[in-house]
Residue, then its C-alpha position, 0 to 999 in steps of 0.5 A: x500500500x503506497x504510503x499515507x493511503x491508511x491517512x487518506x481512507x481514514x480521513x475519507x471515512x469522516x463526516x467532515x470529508x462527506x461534507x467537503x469532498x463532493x465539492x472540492x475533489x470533483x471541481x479539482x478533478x475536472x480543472x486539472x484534467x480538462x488542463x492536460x488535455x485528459x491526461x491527469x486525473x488527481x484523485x487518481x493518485x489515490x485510486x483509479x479513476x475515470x471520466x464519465x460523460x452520460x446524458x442527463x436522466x430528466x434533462x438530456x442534457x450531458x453530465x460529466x462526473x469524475x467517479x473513482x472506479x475499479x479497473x477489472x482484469x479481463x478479456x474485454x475493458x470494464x469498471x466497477x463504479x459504486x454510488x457511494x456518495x461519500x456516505x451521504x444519504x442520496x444516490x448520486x445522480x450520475x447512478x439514475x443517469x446511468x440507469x436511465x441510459x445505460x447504453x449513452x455512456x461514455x467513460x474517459x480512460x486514460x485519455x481515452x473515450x471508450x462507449x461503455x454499457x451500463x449494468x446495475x449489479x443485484x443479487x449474488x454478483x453484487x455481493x461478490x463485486x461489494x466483497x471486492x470494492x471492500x478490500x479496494x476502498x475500505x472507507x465503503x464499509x463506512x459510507x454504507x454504515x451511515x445510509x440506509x439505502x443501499x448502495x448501488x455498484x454497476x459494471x461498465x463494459x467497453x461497447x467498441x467503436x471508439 
């Protein structure tokens, strides 16, 4: 574990960051990474992330969210994404927009666009993918204590032509 993470979830796991991070960490994240050109992503430094661009669920209108996401091996490119929050009560809205367009979703990627689709993960495969994202990010565990709903995980696949 690269030094001062153990720091960082602690700090992540606070109510205090669930107040001030949903405002500070994503601006941050589109400034620098619209400034290099989609070459930089600072919470990234922390945890892997991406750029996702989906059309707006009642409006239509594109939203872009910077999201942490966990890559997973494979044959084809995929991610896992959870709605966490940062353990506030609501859903993010970039979940009901995933789950109004599951197909109009487009994640940047080290740089590059890639069309994805959009599963919201039930059941036994959720608990398998919460398992994992347990052991990514502890701080989850956290997030999920302070809610009462549960927190959403989808799975994003490539869906080529990019």
């Amino acid at each position: 574990m690269a030094p001062g993470v153990r720091l960082i979830q602690k700090v992540s796991s606070t109510r205090a960051f669930a107040r001030i991070a949903p405002h500070v960490v994503p601006a941050m994240d589109r400034t620098v990474h619209r400034l290099t050109r989609g070459k930089v992503l600072l919470s990234s430094r922390m945890l892997p992330g991406l750029i996702l661009t989906v059309p707006g669920a009642r409006s239509g209108q594109l939203r872009t969210t910077p999201l942490a996401c966990m890559p997973e091996a494979g044959a084809e490119q995929s991610w896992i994404l959870v709605g966490s929050n940062f353990g506030r009560t609501g859903h993010p809205a970039w979940t009901a927009n995933l789950l109004a367009g599951p197909d109009k979703a487009v994640v940047n990627w080290q740089g590059r666009d890639i069309p994805v689709h959009a599963t919201l993960l039930e059941g036994a495969e959720r608990e398998e993918v919460w398992r994992a994202a347990l052991k990514f990010w502890p701080p989850y565990a956290t997030y999920q204590e302070r809610v009462d709903r549960e927190i959403r995980l989808f799975r994003l696949r490539g869906r080529g032509g990019s």
